[in-house]
C-alpha positions as CSV (number, residue, x, y, z in Angstrom):
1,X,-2.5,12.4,-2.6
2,X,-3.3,15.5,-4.1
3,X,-1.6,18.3,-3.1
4,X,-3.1,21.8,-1.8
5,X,-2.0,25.2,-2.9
6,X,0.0,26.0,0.1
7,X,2.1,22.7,-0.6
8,X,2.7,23.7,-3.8
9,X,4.2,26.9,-3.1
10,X,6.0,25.2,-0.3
11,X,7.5,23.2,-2.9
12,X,8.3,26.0,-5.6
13,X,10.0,27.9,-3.0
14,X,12.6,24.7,-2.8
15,X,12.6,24.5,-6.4
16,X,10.5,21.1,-6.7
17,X,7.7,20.9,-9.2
18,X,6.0,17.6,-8.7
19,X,4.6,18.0,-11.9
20,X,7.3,18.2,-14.1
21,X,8.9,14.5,-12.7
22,X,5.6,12.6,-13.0
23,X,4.5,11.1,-15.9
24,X,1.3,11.6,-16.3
25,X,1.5,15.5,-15.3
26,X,0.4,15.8,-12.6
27,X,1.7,17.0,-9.2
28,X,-0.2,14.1,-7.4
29,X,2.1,12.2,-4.5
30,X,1.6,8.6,-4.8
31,X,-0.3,7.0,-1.6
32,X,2.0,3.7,0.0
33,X,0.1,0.7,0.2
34,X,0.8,-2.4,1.2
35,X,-1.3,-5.2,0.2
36,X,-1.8,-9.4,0.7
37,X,-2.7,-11.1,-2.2
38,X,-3.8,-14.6,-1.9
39,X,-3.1,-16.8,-5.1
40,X,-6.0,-16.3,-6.9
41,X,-5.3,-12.4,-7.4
42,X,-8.2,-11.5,-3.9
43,X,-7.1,-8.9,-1.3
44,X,-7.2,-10.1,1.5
45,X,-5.8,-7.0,4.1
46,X,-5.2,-3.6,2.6
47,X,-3.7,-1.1,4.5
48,X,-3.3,2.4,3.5
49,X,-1.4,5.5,4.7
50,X,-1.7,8.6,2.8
51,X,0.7,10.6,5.5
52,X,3.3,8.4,4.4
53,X,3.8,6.5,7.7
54,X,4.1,2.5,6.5
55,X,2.9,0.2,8.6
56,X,6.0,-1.9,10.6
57,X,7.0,-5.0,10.2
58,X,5.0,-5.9,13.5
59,X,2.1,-4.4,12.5
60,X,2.1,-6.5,8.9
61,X,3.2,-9.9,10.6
62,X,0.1,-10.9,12.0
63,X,-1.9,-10.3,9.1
64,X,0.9,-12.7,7.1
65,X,0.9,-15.4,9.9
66,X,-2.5,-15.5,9.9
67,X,-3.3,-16.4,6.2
68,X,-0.3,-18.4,6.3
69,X,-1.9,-20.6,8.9
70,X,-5.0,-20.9,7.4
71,X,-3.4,-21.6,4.2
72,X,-1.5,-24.6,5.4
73,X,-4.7,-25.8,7.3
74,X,-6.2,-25.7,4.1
75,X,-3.9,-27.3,2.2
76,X,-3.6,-29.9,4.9
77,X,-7.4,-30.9,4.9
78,X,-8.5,-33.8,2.6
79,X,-10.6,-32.5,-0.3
80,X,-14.0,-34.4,0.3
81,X,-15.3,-37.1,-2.1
């Protein structure tokens, strides 16, 4: 997230400077993510909150229990020959 002027001075006014802690520089705020991965390295749900609001537990369950059925199902299917 990159931050606006009025932020900043909201910040200075506290004494925080972004800036100076990050290491690249720069006073942007890091964006939380949480992300499913399947085993070869694809994303398969992505969900992204820039106002900082994760998603619950409830609302990342499905997601998992979904893929981990269909992974099993998968794995449970003979491979044709």
């Amino acid at each position: 997230m990159t931050q606006n002027d009025d932020l900043r001075t909201a910040q200075a006014k506290l004494g925080a400077n972004v800036a100076a802690t990050n290491a690249d520089g720069t006073d942007t705020l890091p964006t939380p993510t949480v992300v499913i991965v399947d085993a070869a390295g694809t994303i398969r749900w992505i969900d992204v909150h820039p106002n900082f609001h994760l998603v619950a537990g409830e609302g990342i369950r499905p997601e998992l229990d979904a893929r981990r059925s269909t992974s099993s199902a998968a794995a449970r299917t003979p491979a044709a020959k």
